[in-house]
N, CA, C and O atoms as CSV, one atom per row, in Angstrom:
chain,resi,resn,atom,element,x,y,z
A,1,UNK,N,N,-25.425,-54.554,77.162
A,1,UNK,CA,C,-24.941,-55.006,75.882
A,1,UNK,C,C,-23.423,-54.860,75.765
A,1,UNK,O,O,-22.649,-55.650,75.225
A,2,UNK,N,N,-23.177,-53.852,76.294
A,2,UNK,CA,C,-21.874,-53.591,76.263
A,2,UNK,C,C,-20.471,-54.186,77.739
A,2,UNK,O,O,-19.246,-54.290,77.809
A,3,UNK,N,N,-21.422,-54.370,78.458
A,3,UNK,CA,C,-20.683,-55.299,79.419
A,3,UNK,C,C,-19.700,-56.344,79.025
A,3,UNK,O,O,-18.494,-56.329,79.270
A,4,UNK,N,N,-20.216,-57.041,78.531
A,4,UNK,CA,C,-19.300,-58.284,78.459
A,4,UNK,C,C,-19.663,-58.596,76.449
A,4,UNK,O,O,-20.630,-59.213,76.001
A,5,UNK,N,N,-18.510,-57.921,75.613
A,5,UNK,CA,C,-18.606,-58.636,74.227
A,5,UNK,C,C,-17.342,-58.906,73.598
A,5,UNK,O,O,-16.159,-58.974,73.930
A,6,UNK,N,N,-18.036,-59.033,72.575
A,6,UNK,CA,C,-16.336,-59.380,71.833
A,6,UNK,C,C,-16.396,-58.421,70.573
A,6,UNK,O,O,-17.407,-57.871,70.137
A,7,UNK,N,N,-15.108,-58.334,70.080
A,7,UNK,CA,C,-14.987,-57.589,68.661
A,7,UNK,C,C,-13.452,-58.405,68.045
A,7,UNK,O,O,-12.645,-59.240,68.455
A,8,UNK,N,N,-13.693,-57.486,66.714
A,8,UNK,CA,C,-12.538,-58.348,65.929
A,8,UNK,C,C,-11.186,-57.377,65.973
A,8,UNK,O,O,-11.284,-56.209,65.595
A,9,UNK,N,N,-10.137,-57.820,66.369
A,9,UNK,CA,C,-8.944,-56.412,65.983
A,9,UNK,C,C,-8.600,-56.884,64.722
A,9,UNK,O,O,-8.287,-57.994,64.293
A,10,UNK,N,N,-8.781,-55.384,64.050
A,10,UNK,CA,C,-8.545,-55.099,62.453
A,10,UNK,C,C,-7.142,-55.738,62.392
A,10,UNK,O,O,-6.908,-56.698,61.657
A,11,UNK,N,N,-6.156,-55.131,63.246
A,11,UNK,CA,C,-5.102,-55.570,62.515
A,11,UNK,C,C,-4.257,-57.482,62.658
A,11,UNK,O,O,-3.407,-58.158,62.078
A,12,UNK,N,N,-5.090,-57.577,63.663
A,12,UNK,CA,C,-4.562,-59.098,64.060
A,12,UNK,C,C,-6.073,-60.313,63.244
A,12,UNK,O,O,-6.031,-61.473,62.832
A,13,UNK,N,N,-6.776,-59.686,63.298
A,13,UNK,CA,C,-7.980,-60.391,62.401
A,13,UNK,C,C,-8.682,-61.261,63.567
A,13,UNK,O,O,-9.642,-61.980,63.293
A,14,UNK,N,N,-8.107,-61.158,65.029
A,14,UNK,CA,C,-8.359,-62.120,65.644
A,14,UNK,C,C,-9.136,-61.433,66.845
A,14,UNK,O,O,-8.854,-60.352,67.361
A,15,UNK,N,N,-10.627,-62.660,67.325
A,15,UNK,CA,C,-11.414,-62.090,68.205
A,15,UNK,C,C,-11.067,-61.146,69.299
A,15,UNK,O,O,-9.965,-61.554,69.664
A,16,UNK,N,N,-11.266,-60.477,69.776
A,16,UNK,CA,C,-11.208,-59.875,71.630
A,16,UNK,C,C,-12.012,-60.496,72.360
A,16,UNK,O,O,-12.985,-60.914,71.731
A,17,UNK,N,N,-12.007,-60.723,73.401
A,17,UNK,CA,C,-12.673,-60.596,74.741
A,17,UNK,C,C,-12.776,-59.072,75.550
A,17,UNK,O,O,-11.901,-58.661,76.312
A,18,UNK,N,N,-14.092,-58.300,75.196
A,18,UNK,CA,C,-14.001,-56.967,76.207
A,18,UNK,C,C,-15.062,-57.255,77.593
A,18,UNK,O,O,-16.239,-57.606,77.511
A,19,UNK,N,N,-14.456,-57.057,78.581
A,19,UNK,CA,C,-15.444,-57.035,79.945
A,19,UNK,C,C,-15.328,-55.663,80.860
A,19,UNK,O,O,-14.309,-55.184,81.357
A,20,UNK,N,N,-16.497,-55.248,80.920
A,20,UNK,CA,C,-16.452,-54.266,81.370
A,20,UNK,C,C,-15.813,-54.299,82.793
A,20,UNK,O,O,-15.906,-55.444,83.235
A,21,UNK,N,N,-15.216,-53.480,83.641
A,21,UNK,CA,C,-14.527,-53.747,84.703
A,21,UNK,C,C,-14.867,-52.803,86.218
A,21,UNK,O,O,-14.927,-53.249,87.363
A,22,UNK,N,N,-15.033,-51.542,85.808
A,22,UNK,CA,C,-15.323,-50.381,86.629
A,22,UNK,C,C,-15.493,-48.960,86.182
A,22,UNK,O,O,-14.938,-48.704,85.113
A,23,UNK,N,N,-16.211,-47.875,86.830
A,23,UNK,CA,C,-16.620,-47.208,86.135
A,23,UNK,C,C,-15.947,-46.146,87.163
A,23,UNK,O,O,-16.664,-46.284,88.154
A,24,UNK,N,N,-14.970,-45.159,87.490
A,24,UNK,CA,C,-14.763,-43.935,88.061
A,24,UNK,C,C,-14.965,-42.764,87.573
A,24,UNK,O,O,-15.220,-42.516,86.395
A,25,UNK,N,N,-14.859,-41.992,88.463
A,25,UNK,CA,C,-15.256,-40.458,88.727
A,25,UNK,C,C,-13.950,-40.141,88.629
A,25,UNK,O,O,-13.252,-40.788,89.410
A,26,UNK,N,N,-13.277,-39.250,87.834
A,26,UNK,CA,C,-11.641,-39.345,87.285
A,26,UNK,C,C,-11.350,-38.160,88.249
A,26,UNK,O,O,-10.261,-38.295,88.807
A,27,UNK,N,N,-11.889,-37.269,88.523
A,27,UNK,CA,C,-11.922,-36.599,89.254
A,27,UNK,C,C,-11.365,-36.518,91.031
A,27,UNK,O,O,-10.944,-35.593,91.726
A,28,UNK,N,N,-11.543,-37.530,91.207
A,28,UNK,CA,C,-10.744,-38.040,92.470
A,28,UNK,C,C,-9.738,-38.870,92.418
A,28,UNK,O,O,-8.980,-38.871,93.388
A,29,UNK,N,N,-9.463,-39.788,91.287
A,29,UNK,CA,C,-8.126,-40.220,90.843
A,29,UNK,C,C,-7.060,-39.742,90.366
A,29,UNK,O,O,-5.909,-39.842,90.789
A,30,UNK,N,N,-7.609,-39.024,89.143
A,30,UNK,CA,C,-6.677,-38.189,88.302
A,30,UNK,C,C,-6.705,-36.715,87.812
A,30,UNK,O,O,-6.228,-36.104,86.856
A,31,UNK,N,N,-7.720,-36.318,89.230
A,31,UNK,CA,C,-8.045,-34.554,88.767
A,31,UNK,C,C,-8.683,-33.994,87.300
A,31,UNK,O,O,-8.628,-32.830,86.902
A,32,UNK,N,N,-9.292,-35.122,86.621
A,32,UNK,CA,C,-10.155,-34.796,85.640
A,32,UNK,C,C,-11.117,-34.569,85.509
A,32,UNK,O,O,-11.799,-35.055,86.411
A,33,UNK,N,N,-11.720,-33.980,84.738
A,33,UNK,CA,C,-13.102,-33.714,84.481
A,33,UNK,C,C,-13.752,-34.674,83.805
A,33,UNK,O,O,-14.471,-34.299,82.879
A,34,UNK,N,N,-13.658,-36.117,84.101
A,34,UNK,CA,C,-14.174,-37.242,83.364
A,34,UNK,C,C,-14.573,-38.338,83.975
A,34,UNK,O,O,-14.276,-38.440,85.166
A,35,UNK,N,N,-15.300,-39.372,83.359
A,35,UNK,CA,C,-15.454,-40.302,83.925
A,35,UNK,C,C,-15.005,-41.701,83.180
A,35,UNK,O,O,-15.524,-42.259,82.214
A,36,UNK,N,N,-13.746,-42.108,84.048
A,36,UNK,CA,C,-13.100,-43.406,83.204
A,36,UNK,C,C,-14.048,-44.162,83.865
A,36,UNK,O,O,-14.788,-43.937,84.823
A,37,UNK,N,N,-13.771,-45.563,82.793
A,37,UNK,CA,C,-14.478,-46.861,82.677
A,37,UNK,C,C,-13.513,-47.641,82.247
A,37,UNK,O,O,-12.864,-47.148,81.325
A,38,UNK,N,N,-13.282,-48.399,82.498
A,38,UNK,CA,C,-12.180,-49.759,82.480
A,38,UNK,C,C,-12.478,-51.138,82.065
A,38,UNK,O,O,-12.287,-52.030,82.892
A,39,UNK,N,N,-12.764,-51.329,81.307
A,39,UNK,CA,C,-12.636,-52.432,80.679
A,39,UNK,C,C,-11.626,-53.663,80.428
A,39,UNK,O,O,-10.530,-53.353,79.960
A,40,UNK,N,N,-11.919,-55.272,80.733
A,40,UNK,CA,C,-10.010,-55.812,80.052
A,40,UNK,C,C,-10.214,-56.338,78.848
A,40,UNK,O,O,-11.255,-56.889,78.490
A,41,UNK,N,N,-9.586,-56.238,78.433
A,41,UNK,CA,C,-9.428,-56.925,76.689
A,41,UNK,C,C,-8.827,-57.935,76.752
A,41,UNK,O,O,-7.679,-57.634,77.078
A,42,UNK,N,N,-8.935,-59.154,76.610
A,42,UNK,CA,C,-8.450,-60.258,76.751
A,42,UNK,C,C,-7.366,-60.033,77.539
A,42,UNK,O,O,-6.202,-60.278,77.223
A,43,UNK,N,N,-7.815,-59.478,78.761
A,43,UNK,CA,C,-7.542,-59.506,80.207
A,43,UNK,C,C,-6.854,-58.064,80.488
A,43,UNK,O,O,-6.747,-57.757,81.675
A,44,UNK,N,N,-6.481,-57.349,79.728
A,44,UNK,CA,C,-5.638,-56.328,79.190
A,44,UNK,C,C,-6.420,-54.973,79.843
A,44,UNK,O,O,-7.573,-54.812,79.444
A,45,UNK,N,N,-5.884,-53.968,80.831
A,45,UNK,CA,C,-6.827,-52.821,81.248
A,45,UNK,C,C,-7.088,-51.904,80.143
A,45,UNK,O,O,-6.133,-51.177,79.870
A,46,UNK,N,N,-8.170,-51.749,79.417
A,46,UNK,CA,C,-8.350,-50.543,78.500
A,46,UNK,C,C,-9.120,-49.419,79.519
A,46,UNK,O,O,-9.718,-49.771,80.536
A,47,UNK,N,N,-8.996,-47.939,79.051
A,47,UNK,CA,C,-9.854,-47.430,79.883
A,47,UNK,C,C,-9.876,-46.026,78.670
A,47,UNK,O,O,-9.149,-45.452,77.859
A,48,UNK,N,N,-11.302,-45.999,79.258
A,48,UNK,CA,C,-12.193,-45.212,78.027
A,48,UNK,C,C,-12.817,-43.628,79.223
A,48,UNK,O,O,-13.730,-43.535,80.044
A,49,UNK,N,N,-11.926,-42.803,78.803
A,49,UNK,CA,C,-12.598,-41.163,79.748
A,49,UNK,C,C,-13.397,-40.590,78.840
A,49,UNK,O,O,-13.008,-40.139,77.763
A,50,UNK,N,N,-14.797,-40.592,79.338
A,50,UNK,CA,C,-15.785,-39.469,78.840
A,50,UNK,C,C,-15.873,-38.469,79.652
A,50,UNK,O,O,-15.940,-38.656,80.866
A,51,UNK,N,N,-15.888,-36.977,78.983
A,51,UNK,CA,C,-15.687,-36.228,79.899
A,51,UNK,C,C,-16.964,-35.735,79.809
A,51,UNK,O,O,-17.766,-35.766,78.876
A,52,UNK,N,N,-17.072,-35.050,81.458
A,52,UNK,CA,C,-18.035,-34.468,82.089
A,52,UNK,C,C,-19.144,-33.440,81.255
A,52,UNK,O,O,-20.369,-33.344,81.326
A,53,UNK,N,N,-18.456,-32.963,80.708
A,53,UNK,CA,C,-19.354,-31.688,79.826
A,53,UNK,C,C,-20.284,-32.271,78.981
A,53,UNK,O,O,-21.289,-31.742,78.504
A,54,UNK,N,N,-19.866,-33.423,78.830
A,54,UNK,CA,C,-20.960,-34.440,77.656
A,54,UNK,C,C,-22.454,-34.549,78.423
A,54,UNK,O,O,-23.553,-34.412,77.885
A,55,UNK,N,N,-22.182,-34.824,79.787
A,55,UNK,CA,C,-23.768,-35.142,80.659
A,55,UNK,C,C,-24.050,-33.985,80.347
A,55,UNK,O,O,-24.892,-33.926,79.451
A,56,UNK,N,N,-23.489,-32.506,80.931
A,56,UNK,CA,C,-24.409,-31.676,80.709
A,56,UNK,C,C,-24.852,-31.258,79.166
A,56,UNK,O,O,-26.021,-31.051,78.841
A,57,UNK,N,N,-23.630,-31.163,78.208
A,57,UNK,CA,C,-24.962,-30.821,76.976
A,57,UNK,C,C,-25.755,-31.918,76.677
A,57,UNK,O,O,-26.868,-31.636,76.233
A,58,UNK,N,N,-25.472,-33.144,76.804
A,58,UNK,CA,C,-26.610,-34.506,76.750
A,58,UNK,C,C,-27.885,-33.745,77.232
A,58,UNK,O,O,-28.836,-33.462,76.503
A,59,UNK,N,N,-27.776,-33.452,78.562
A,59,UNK,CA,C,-29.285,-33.162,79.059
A,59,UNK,C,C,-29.361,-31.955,78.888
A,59,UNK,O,O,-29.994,-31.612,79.887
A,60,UNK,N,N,-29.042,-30.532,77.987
A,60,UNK,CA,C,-29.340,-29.306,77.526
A,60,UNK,C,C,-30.164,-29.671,76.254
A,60,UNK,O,O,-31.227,-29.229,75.819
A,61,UNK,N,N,-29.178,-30.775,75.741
A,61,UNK,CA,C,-30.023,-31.032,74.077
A,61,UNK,C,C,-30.988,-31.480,74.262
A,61,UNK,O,O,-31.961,-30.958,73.717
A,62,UNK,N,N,-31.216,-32.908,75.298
A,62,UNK,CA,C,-32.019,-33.512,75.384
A,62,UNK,C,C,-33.461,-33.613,76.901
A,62,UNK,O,O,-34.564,-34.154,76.819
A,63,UNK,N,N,-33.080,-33.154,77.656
A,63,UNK,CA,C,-33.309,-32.696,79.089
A,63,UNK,C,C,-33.139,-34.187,79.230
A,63,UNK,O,O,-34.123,-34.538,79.881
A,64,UNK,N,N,-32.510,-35.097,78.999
A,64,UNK,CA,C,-32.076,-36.707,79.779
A,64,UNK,C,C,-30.872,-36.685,80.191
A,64,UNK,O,O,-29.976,-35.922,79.831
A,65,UNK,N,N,-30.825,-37.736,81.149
A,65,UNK,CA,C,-29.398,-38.161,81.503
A,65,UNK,C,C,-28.662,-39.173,80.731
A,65,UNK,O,O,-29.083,-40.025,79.949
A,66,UNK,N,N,-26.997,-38.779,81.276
A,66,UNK,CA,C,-26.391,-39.790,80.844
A,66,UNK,C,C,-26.463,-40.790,82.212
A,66,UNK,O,O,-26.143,-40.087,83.170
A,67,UNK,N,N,-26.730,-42.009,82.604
A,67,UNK,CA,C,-26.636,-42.877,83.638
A,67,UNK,C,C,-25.500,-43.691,83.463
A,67,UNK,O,O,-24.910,-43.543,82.392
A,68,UNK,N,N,-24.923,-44.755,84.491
A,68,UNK,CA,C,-23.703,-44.975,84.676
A,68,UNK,C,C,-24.221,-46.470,83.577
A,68,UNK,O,O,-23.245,-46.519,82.828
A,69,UNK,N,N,-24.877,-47.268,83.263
A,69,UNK,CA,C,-25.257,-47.998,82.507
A,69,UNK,C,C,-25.013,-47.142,81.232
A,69,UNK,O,O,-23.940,-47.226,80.635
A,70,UNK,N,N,-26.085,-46.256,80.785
A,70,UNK,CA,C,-25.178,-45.587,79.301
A,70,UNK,C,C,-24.155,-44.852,79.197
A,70,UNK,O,O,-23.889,-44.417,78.076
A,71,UNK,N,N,-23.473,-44.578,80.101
A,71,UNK,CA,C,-22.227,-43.981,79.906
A,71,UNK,C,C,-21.368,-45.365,79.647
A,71,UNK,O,O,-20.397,-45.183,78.912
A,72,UNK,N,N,-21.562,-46.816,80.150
A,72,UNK,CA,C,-20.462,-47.974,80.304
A,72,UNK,C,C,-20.630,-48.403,78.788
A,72,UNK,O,O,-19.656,-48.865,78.194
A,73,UNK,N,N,-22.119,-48.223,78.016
A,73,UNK,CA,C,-22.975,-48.533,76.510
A,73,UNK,C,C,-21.906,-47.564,75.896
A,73,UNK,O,O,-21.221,-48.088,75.018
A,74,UNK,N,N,-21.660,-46.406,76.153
A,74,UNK,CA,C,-20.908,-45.186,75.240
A,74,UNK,C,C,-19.612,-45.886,74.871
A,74,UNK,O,O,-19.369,-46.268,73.726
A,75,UNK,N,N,-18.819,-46.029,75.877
A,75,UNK,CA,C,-17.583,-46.472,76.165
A,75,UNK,C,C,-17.355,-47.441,75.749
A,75,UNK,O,O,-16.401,-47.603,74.988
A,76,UNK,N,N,-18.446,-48.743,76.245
A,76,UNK,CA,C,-18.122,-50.006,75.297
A,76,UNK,C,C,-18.576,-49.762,73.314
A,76,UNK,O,O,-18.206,-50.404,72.330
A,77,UNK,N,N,-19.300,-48.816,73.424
A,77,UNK,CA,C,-19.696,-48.820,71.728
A,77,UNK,C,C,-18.110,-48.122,71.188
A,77,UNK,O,O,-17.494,-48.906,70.466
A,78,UNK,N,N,-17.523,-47.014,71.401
A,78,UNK,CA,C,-16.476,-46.537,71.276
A,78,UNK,C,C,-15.215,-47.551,71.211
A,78,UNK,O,O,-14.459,-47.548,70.239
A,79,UNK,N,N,-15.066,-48.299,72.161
A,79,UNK,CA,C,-14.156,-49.434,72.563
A,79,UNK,C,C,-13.942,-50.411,71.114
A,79,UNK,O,O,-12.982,-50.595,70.366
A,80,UNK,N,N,-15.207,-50.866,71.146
A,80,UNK,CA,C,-15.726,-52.034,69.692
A,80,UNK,C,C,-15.162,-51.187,68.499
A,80,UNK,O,O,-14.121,-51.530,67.939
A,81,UNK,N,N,-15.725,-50.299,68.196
A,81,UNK,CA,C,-15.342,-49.483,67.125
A,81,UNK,C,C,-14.011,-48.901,67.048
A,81,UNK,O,O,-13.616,-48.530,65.942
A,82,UNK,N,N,-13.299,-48.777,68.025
A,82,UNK,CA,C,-12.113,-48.432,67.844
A,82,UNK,C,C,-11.108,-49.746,67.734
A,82,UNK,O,O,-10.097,-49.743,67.033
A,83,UNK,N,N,-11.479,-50.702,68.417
A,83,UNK,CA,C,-10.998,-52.197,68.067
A,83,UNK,C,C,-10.584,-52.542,66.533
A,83,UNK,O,O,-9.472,-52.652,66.018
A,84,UNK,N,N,-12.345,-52.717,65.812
A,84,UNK,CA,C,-12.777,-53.003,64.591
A,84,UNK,C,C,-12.078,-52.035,63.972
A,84,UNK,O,O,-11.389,-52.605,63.126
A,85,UNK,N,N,-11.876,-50.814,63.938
A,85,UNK,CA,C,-10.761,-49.786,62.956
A,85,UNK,C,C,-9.660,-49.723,62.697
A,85,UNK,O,O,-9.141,-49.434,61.618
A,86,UNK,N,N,-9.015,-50.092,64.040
A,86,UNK,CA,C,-7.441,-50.211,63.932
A,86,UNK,C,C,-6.922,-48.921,64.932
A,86,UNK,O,O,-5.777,-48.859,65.380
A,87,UNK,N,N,-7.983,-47.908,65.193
A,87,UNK,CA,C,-7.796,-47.188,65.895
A,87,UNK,C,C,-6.996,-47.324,67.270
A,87,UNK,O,O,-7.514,-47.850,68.256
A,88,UNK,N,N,-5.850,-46.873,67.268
A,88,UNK,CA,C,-5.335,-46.781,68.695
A,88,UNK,C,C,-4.243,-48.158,69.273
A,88,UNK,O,O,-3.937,-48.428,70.435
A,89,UNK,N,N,-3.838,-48.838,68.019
A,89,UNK,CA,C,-3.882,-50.400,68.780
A,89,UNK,C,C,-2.627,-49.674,69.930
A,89,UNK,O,O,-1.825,-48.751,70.069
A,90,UNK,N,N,-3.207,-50.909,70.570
A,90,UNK,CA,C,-2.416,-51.325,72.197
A,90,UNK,C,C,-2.042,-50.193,72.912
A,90,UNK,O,O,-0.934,-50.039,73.426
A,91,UNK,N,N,-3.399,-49.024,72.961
A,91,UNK,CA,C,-3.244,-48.228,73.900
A,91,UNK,C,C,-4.348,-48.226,75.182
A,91,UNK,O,O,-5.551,-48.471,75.100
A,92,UNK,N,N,-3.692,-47.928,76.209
A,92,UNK,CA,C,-4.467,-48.165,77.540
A,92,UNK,C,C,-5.197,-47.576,77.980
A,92,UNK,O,O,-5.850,-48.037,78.916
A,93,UNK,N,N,-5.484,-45.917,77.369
A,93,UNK,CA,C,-6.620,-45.164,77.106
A,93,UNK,C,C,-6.687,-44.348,76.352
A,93,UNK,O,O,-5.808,-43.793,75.693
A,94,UNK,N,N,-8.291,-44.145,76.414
A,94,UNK,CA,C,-8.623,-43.228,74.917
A,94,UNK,C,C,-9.558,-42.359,75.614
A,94,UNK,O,O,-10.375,-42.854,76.391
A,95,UNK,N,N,-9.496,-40.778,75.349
A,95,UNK,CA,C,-10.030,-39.718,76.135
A,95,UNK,C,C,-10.631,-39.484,74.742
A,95,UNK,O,O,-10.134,-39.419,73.618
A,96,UNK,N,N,-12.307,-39.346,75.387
A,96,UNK,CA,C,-12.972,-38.990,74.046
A,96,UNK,C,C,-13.399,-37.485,74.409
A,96,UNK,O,O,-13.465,-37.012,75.544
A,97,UNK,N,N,-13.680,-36.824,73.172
A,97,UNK,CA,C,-14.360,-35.311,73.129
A,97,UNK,C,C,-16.249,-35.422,73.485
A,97,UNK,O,O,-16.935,-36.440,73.386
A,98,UNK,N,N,-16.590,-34.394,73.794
A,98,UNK,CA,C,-17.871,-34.429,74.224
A,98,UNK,C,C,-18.358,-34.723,72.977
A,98,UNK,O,O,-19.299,-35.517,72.995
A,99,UNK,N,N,-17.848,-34.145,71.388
A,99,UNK,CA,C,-18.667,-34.750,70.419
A,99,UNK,C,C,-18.446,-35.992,70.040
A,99,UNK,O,O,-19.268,-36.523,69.293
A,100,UNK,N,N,-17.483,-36.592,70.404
A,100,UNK,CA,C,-17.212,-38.122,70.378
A,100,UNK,C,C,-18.032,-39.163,71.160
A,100,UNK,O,O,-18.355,-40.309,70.846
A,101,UNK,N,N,-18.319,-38.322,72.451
A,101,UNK,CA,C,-18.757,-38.601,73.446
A,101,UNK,C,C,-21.031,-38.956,72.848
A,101,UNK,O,O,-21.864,-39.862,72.876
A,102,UNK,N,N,-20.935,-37.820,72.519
A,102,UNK,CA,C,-22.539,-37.915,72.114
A,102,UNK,C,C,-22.498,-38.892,70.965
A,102,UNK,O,O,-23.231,-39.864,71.148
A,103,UNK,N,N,-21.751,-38.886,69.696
A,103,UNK,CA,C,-21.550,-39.862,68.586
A,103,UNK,C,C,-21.783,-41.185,69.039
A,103,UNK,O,O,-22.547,-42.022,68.559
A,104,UNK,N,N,-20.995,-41.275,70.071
A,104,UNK,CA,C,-21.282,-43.051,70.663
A,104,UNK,C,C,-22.507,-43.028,71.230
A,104,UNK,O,O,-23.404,-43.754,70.800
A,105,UNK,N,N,-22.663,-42.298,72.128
A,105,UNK,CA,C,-24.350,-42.571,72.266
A,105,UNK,C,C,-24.960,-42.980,71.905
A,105,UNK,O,O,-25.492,-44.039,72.238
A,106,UNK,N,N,-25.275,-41.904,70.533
A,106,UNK,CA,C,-26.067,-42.459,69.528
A,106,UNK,C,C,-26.274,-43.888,68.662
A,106,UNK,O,O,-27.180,-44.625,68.272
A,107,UNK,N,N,-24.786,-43.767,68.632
A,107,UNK,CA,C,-24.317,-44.724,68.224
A,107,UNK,C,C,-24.778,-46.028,69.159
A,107,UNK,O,O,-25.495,-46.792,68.513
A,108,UNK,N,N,-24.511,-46.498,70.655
A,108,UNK,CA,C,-25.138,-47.386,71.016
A,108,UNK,C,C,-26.696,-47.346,71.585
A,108,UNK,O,O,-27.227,-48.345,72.069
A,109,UNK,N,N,-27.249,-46.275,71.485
A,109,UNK,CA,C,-28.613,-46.468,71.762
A,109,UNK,C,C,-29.580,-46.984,70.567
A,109,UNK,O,O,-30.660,-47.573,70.612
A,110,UNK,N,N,-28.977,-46.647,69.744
A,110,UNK,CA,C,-29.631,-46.889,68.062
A,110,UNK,C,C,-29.540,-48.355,67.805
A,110,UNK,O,O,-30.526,-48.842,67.252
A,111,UNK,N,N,-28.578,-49.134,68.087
A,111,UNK,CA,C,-28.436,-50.543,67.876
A,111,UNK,C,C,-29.493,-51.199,68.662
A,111,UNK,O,O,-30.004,-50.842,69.723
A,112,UNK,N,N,-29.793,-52.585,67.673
A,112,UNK,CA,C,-31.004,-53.803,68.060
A,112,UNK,C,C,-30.585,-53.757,69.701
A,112,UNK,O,O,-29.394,-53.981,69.920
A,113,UNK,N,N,-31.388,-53.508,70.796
A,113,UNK,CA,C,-31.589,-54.519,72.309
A,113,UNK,C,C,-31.535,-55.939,72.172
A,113,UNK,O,O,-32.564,-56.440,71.720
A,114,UNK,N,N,-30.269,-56.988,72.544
A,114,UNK,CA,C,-30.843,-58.096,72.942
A,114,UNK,C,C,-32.553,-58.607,73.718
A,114,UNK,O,O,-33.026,-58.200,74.779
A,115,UNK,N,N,-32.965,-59.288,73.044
A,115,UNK,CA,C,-34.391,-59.449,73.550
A,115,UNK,C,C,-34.231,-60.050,75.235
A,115,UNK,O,O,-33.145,-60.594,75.438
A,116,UNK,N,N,-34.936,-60.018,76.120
A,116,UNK,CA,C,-35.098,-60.396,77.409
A,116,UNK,C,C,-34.948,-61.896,77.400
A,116,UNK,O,O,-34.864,-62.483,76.322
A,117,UNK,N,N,-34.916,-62.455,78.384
A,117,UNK,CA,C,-35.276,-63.677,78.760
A,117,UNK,C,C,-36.560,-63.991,79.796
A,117,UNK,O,O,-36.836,-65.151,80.102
């Protein structure tokens, strides 16, 4: 769902294009304890770090995982919503907190599934 959508930027009123792009282990790039995801915005690199500590209390609270599909759902739900707010404009990343981190979760697991084909 979150692969390939669009959202509105608050402050320009005008659509996005978000595509999801790649998903790293920040940890071997940038010595973090996170995992960026990269997205372009009407072609533009955004990149969204969830950090590591989120999988593990995810699966303390819940005994589930976070998988690289809902971690890209987290990131793109976060992404949209920070678009639609005004949050952050024209920055190239946004390092979320583990409770930020679970918020989106929720946040995109709770929304309608496109139906199958």
């Amino acid at each position: 769902m979150y692969r390939d959508f669009h959202a509105f930027d608050r402050w320009t009123k005008k659509q996005v294009h978000c595509i999801y792009q790649a998903l790293i282990v920040a940890v071997a790039t940038r010595h973090a304890d996170a995992v960026d995801i990269k997205f372009l915005v009407d072609g533009r690199p955004v990149w969204v770090a969830l950090p590591l500590m989120a999988w593990n209390e995810y699966q303390k609270r819940t005994t589930k995982i976070i998988t690289d599909p809902l971690a890209i759902a987290i990131a793109g739900h976060f992404l949209k919503t920070a678009l639609e707010s005004g949050e952050g404009v024209g920055r190239e990343m946004y390092s979320l907190t583990v409770q930020q981190t679970l918020q989106h979760l929720e946040g995109a697991v709770s929304e309608p599934q496109p139906a199958s084909v």
